[in-house]
ChimeraX commands (.cxc) that place a marker at each C-alpha (Angstrom):
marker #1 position -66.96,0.54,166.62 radius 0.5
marker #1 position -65.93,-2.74,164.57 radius 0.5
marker #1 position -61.87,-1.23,165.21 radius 0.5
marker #1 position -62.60,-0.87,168.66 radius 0.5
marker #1 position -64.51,-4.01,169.54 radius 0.5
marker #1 position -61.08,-5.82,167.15 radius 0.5
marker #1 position -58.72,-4.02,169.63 radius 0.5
marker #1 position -60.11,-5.37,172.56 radius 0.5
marker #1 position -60.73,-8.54,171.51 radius 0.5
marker #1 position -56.67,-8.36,170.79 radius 0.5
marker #1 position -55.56,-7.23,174.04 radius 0.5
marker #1 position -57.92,-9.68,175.85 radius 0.5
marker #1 position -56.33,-12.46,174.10 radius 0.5
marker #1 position -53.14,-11.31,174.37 radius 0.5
marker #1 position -53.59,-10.88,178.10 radius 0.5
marker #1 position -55.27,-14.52,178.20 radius 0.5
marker #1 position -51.81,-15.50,176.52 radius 0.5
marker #1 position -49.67,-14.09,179.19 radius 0.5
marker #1 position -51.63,-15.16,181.90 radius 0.5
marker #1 position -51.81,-18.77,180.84 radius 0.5
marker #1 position -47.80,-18.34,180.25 radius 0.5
marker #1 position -47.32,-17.10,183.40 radius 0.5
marker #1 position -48.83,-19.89,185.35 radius 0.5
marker #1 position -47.37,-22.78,183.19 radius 0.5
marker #1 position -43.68,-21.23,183.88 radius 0.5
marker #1 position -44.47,-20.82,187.43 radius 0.5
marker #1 position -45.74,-24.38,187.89 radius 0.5
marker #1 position -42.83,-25.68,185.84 radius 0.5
marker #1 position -40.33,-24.11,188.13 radius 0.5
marker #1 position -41.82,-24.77,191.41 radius 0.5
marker #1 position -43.00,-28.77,190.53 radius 0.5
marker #1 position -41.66,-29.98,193.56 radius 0.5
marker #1 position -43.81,-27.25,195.23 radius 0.5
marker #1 position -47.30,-28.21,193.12 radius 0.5
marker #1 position -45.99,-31.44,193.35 radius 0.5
marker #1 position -46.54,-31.54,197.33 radius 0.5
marker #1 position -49.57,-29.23,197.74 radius 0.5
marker #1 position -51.82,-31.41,195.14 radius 0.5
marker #1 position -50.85,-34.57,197.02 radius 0.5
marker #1 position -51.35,-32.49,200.32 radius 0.5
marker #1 position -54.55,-31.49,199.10 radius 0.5
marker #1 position -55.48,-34.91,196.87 radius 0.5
marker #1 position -54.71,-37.14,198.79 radius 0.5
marker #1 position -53.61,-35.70,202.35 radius 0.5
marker #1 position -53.23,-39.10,204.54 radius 0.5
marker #1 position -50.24,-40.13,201.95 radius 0.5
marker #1 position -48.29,-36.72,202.91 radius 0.5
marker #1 position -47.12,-38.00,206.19 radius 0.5
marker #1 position -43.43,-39.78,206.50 radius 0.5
marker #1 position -43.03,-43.05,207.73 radius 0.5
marker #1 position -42.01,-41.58,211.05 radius 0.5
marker #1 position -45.04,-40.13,213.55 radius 0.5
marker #1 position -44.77,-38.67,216.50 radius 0.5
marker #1 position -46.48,-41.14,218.35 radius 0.5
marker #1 position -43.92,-43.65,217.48 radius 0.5
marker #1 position -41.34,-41.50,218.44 radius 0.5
marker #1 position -42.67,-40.87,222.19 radius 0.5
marker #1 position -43.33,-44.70,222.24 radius 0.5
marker #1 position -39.49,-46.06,221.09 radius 0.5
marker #1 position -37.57,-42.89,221.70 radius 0.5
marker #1 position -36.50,-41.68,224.50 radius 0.5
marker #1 position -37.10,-38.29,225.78 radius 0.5
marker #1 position -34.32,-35.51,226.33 radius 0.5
marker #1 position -35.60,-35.80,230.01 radius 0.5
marker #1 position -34.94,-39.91,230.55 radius 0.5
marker #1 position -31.06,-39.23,229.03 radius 0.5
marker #1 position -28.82,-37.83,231.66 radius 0.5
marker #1 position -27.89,-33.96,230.58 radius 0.5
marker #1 position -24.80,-34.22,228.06 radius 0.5
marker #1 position -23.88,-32.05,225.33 radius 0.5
marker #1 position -25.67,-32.52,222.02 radius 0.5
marker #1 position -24.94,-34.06,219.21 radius 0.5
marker #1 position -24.36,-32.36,215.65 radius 0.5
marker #1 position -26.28,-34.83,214.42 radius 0.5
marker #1 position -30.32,-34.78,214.31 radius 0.5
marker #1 position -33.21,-35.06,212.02 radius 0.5
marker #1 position -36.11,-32.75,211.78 radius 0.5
marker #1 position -39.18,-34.51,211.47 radius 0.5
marker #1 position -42.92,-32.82,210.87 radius 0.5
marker #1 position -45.18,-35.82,210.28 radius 0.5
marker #1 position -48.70,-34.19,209.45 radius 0.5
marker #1 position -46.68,-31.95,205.95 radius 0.5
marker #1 position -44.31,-34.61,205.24 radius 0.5
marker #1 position -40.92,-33.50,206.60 radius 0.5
marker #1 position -37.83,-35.67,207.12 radius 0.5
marker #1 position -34.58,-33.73,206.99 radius 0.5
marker #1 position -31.53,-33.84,208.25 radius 0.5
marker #1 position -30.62,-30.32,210.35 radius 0.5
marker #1 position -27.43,-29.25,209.03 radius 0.5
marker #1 position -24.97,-28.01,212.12 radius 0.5
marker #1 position -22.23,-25.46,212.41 radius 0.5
marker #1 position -23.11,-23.84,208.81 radius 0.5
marker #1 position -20.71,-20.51,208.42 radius 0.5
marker #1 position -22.50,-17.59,208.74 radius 0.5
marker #1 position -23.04,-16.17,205.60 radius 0.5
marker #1 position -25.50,-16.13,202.90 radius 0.5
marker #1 position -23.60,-17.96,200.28 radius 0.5
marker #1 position -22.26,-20.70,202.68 radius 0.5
marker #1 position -26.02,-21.48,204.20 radius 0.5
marker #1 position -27.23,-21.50,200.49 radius 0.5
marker #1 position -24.94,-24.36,199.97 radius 0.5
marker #1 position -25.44,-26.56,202.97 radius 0.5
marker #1 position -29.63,-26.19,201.96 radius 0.5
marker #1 position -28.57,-28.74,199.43 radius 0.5
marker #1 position -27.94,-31.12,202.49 radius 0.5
marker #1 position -31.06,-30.44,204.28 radius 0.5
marker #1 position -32.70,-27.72,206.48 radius 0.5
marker #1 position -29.90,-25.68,208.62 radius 0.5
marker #1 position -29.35,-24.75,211.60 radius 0.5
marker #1 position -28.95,-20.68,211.93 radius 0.5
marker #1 position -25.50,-21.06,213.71 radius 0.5
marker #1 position -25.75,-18.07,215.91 radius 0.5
marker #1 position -29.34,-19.44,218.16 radius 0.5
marker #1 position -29.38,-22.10,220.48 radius 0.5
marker #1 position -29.31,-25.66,219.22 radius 0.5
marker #1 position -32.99,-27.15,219.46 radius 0.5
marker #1 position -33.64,-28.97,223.13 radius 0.5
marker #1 position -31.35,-26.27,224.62 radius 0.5
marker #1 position -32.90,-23.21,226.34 radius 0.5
marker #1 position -33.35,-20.61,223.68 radius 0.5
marker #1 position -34.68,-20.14,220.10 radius 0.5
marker #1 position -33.19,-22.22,217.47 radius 0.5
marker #1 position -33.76,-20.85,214.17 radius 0.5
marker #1 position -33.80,-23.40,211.42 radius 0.5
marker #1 position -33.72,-22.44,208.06 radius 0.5
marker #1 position -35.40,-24.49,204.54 radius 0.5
marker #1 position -36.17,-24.16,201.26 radius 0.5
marker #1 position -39.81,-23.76,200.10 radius 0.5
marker #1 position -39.54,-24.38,196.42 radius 0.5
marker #1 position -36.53,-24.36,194.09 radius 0.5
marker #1 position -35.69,-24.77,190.92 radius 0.5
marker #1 position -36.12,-28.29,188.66 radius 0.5
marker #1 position -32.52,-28.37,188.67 radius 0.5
marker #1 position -31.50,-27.40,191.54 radius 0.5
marker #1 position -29.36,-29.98,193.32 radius 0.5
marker #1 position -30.00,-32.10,196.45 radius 0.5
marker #1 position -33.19,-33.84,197.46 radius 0.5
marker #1 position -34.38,-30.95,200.00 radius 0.5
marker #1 position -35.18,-28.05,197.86 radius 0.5
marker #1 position -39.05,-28.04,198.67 radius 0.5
marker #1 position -38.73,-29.43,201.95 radius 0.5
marker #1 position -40.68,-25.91,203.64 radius 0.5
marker #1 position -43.07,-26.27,200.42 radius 0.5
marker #1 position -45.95,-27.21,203.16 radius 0.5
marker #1 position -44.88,-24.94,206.09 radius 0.5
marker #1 position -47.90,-22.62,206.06 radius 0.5
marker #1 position -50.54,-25.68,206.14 radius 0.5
marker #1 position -48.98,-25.70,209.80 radius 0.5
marker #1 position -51.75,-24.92,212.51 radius 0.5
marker #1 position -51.55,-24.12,216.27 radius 0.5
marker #1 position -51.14,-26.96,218.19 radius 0.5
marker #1 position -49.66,-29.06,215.70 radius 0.5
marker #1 position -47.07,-31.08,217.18 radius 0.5
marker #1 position -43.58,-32.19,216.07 radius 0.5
marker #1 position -39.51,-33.45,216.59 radius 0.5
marker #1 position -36.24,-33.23,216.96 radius 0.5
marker #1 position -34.31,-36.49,216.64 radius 0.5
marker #1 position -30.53,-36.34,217.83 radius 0.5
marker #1 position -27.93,-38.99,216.87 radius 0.5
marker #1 position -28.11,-40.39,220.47 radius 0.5
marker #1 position -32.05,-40.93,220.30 radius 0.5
marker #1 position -32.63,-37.85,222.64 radius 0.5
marker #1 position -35.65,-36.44,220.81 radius 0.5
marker #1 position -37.88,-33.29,221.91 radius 0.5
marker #1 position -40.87,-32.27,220.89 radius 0.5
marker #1 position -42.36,-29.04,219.90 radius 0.5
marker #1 position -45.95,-27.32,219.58 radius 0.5
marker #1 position -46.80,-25.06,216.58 radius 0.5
marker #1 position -48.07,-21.58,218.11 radius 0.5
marker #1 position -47.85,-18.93,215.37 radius 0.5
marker #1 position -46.53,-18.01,212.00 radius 0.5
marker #1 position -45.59,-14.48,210.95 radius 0.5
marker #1 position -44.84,-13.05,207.19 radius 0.5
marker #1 position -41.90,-10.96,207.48 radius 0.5
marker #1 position -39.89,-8.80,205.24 radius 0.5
marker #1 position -36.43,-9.77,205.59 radius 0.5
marker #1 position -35.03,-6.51,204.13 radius 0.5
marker #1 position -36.30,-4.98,207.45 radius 0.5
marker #1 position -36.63,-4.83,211.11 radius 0.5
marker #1 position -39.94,-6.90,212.42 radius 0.5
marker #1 position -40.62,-6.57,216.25 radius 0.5
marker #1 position -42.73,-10.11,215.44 radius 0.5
marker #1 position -39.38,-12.04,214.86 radius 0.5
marker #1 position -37.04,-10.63,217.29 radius 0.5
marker #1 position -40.26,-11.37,219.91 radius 0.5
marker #1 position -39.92,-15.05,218.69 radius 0.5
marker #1 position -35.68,-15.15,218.87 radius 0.5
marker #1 position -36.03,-13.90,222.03 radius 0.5
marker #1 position -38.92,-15.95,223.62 radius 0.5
marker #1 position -38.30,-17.50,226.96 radius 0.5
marker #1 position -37.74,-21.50,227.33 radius 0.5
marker #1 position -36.77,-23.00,224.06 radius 0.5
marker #1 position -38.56,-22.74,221.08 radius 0.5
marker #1 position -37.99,-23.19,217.28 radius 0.5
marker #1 position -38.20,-20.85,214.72 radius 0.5
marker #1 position -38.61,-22.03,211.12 radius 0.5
marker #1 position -37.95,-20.14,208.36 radius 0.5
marker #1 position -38.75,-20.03,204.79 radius 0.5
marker #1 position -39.16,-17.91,201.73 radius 0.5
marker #1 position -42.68,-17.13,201.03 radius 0.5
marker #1 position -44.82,-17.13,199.16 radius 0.5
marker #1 position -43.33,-19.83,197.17 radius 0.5
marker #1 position -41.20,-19.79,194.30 radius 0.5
marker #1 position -40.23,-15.89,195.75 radius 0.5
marker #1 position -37.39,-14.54,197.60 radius 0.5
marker #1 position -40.00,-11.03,198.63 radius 0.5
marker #1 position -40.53,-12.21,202.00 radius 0.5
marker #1 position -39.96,-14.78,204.22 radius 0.5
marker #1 position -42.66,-16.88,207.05 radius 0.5
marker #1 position -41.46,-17.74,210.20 radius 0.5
marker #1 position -43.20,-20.48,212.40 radius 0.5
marker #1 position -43.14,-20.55,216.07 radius 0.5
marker #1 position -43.19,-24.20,218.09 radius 0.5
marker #1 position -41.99,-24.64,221.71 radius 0.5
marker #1 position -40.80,-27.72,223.03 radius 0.5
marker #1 position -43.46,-29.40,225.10 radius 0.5
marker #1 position -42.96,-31.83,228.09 radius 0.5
marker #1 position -44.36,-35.17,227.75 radius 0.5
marker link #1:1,2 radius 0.2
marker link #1:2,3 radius 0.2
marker link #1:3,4 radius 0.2
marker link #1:4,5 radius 0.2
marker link #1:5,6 radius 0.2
marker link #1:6,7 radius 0.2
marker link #1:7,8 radius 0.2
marker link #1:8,9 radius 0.2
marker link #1:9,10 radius 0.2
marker link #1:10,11 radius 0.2
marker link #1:11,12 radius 0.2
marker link #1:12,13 radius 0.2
marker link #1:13,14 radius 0.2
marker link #1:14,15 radius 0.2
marker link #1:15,16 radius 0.2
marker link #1:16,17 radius 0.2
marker link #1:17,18 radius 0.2
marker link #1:18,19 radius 0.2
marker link #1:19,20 radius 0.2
marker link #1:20,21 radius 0.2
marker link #1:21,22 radius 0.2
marker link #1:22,23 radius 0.2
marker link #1:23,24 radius 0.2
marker link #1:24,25 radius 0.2
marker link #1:25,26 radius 0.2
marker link #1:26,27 radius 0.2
marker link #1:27,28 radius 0.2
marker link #1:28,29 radius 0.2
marker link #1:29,30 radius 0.2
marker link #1:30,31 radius 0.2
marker link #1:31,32 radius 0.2
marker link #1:32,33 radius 0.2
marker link #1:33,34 radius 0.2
marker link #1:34,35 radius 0.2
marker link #1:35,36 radius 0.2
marker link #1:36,37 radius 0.2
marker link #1:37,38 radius 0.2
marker link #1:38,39 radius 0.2
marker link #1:39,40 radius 0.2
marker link #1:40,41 radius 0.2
marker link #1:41,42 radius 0.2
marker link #1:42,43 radius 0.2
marker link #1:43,44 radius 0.2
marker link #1:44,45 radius 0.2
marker link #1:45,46 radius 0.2
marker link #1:46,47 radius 0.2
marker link #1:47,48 radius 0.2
marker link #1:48,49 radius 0.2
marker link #1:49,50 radius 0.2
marker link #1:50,51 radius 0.2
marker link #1:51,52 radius 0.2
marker link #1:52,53 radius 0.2
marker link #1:53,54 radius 0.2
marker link #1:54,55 radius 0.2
marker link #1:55,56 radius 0.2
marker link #1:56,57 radius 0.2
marker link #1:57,58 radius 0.2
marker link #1:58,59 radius 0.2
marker link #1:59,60 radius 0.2
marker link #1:60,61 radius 0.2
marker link #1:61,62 radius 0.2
marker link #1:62,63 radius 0.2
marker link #1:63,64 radius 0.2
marker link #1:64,65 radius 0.2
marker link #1:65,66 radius 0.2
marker link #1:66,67 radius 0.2
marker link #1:67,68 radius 0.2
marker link #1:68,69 radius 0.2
marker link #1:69,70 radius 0.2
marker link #1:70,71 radius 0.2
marker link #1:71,72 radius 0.2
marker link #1:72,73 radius 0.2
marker link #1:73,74 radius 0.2
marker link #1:74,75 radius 0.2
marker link #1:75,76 radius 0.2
marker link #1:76,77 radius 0.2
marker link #1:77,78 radius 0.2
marker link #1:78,79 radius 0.2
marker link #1:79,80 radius 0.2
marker link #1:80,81 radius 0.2
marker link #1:81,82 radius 0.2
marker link #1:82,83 radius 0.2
marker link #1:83,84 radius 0.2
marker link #1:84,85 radius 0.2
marker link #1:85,86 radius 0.2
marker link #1:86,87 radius 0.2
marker link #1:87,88 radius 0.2
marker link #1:88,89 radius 0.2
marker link #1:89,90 radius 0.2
marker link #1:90,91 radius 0.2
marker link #1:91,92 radius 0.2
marker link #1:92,93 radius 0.2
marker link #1:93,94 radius 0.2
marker link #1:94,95 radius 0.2
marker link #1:95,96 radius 0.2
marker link #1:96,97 radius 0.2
marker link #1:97,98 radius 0.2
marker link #1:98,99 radius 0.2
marker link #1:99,100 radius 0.2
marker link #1:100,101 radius 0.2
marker link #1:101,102 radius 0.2
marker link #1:102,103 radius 0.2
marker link #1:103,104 radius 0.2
marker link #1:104,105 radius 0.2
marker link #1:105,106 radius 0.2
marker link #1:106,107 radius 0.2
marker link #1:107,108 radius 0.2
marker link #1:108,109 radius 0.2
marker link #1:109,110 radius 0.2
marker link #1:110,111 radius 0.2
marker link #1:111,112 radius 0.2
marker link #1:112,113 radius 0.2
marker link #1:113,114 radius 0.2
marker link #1:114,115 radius 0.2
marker link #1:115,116 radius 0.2
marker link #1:116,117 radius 0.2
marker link #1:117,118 radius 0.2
marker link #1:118,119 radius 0.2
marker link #1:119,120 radius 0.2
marker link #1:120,121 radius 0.2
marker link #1:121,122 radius 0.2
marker link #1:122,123 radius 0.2
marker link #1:123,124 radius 0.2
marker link #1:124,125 radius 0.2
marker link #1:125,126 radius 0.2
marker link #1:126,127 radius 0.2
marker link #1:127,128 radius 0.2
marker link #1:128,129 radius 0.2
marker link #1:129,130 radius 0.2
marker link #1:130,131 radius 0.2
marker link #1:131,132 radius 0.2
marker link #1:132,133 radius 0.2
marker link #1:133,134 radius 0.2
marker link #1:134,135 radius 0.2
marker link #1:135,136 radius 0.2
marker link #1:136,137 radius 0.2
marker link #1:137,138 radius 0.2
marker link #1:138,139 radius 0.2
marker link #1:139,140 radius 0.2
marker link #1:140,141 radius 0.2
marker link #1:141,142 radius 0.2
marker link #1:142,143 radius 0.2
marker link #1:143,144 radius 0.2
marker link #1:144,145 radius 0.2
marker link #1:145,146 radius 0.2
marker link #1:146,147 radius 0.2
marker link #1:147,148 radius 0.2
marker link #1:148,149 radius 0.2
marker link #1:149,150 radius 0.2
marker link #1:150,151 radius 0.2
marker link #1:151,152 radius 0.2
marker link #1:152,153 radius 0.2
marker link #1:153,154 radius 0.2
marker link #1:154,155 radius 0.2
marker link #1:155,156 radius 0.2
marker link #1:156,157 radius 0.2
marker link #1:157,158 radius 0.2
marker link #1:158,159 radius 0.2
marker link #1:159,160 radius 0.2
marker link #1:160,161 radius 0.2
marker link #1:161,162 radius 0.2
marker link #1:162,163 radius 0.2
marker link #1:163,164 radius 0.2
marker link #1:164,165 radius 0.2
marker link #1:165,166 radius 0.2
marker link #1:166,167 radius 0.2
marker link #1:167,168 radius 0.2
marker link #1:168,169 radius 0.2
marker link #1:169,170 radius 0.2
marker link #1:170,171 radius 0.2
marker link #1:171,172 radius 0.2
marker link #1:172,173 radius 0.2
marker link #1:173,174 radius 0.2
marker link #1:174,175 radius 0.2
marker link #1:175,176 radius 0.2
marker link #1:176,177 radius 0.2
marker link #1:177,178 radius 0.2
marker link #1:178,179 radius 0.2
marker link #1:179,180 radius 0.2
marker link #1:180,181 radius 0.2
marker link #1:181,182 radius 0.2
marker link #1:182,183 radius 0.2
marker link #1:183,184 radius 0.2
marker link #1:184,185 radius 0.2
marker link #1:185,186 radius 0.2
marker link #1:186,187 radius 0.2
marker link #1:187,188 radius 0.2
marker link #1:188,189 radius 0.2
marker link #1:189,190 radius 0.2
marker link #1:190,191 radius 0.2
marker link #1:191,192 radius 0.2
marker link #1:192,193 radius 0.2
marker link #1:193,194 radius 0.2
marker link #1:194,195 radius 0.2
marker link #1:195,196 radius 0.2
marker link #1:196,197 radius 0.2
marker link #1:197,198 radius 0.2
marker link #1:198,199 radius 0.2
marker link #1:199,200 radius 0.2
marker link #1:200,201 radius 0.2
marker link #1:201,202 radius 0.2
marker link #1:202,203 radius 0.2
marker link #1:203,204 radius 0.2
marker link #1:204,205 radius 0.2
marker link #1:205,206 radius 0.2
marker link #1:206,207 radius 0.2
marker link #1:207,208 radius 0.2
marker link #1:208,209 radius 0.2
marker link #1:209,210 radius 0.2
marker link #1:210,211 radius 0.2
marker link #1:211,212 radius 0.2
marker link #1:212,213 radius 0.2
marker link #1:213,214 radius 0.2
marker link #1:214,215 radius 0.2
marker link #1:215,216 radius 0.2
marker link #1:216,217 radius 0.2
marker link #1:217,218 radius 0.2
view
């Protein structure tokens, strides 16, 4: 009894070890992750960038006061209530390695969807968490994308100050190994829309979330 009650006592601590491993290398490699979700969570008012949306319908103007031109390659993603300000990276090859590398620059533009404020589904791509030293400034700049609810509102900003703004209606996890009628629902939605994407859960590559906004008249 004594031998047995000694080899569980081992494996439980041995298990406690692990587990307590575990979590300190996961939060080590995904700070800028923990990083964002305790201040999210801690403090949530000091998330927000210095750019809301109010300010934007207030001293921008709207696609719909700019006579219809082609876009710019030029524009800034901006989702006030989780703290995103990122430049959306245009005309990105078309290949895994190549989009990899342009993450470093800031979130990017899926080349072959329809450029955000044009009719369509723009898919926009981001990192959720990445490694300490990974490079560039934007390699938790999805960290917050699930906190996203219905009805949360957010922008485009192009280089010409035509901005349009979108409305958060779902969010799908996905397995990006396989087909999902949820996604090619939301690439092929009427009007225009965007679709952001992101590895989840964080700190992962398993499967990916997808968020769902369409672009609102105001």
């Amino acid at each position: 009894m004594r031998l047995h009650n000694r080899n569980r006592t081992i494996w439980l601590r041995l298990v406690f070890i692990f587990a307590v491993t575990f979590t300190a290398a996961f939060l080590l490699l995904n700070i800028r992750f923990v990083a964002k979700s305790a201040q999210y969570l801690v403090a949530p008012g000091t998330i927000r960038t210095r750019d809301t949306l109010g300010d934007a319908i207030r001293l921008l103007p709207l696609a719909g006061a700019v006579q219809a031109k082609p876009l710019p390659d030029r524009a800034t993603l901006v989702i006030d209530s989780i703290g995103v300000r990122a430049p959306i990276v245009f005309n990105a090859p078309n290949n895994n390695d190549a989009i990899y590398k342009r993450l470093e620059d800031g979130v990017v533009h899926y080349s072959d969807t329809a450029k955000p404020g044009n009719p369509g589904a723009a898919v926009i791509l981001g990192h959720s968490s990445a490694y300490p030293w990974y490079k560039g400034e934007y390699g938790a700049v999805f960290a917050l994308l699930s906190r996203l609810k219905p009805g949360d509102r957010f922008y485009v900003q192009y280089e010409d100050n035509r901005s349009f703004v979108y409305e958060m209606k779902q969010a799908i996890i996905f397995n990006p190994f396989s087909e999902d009628s949820r996604l090619s629902e939301m690439e092929n939605a009427l009007g225009s829309s965007l679709v952001l994407i992101s590895c989840y859960p964080v700190g992962t590559n398993y499967k990916r979330i997808a968020v769902q906004a369409v672009q609102v008249q105001m």
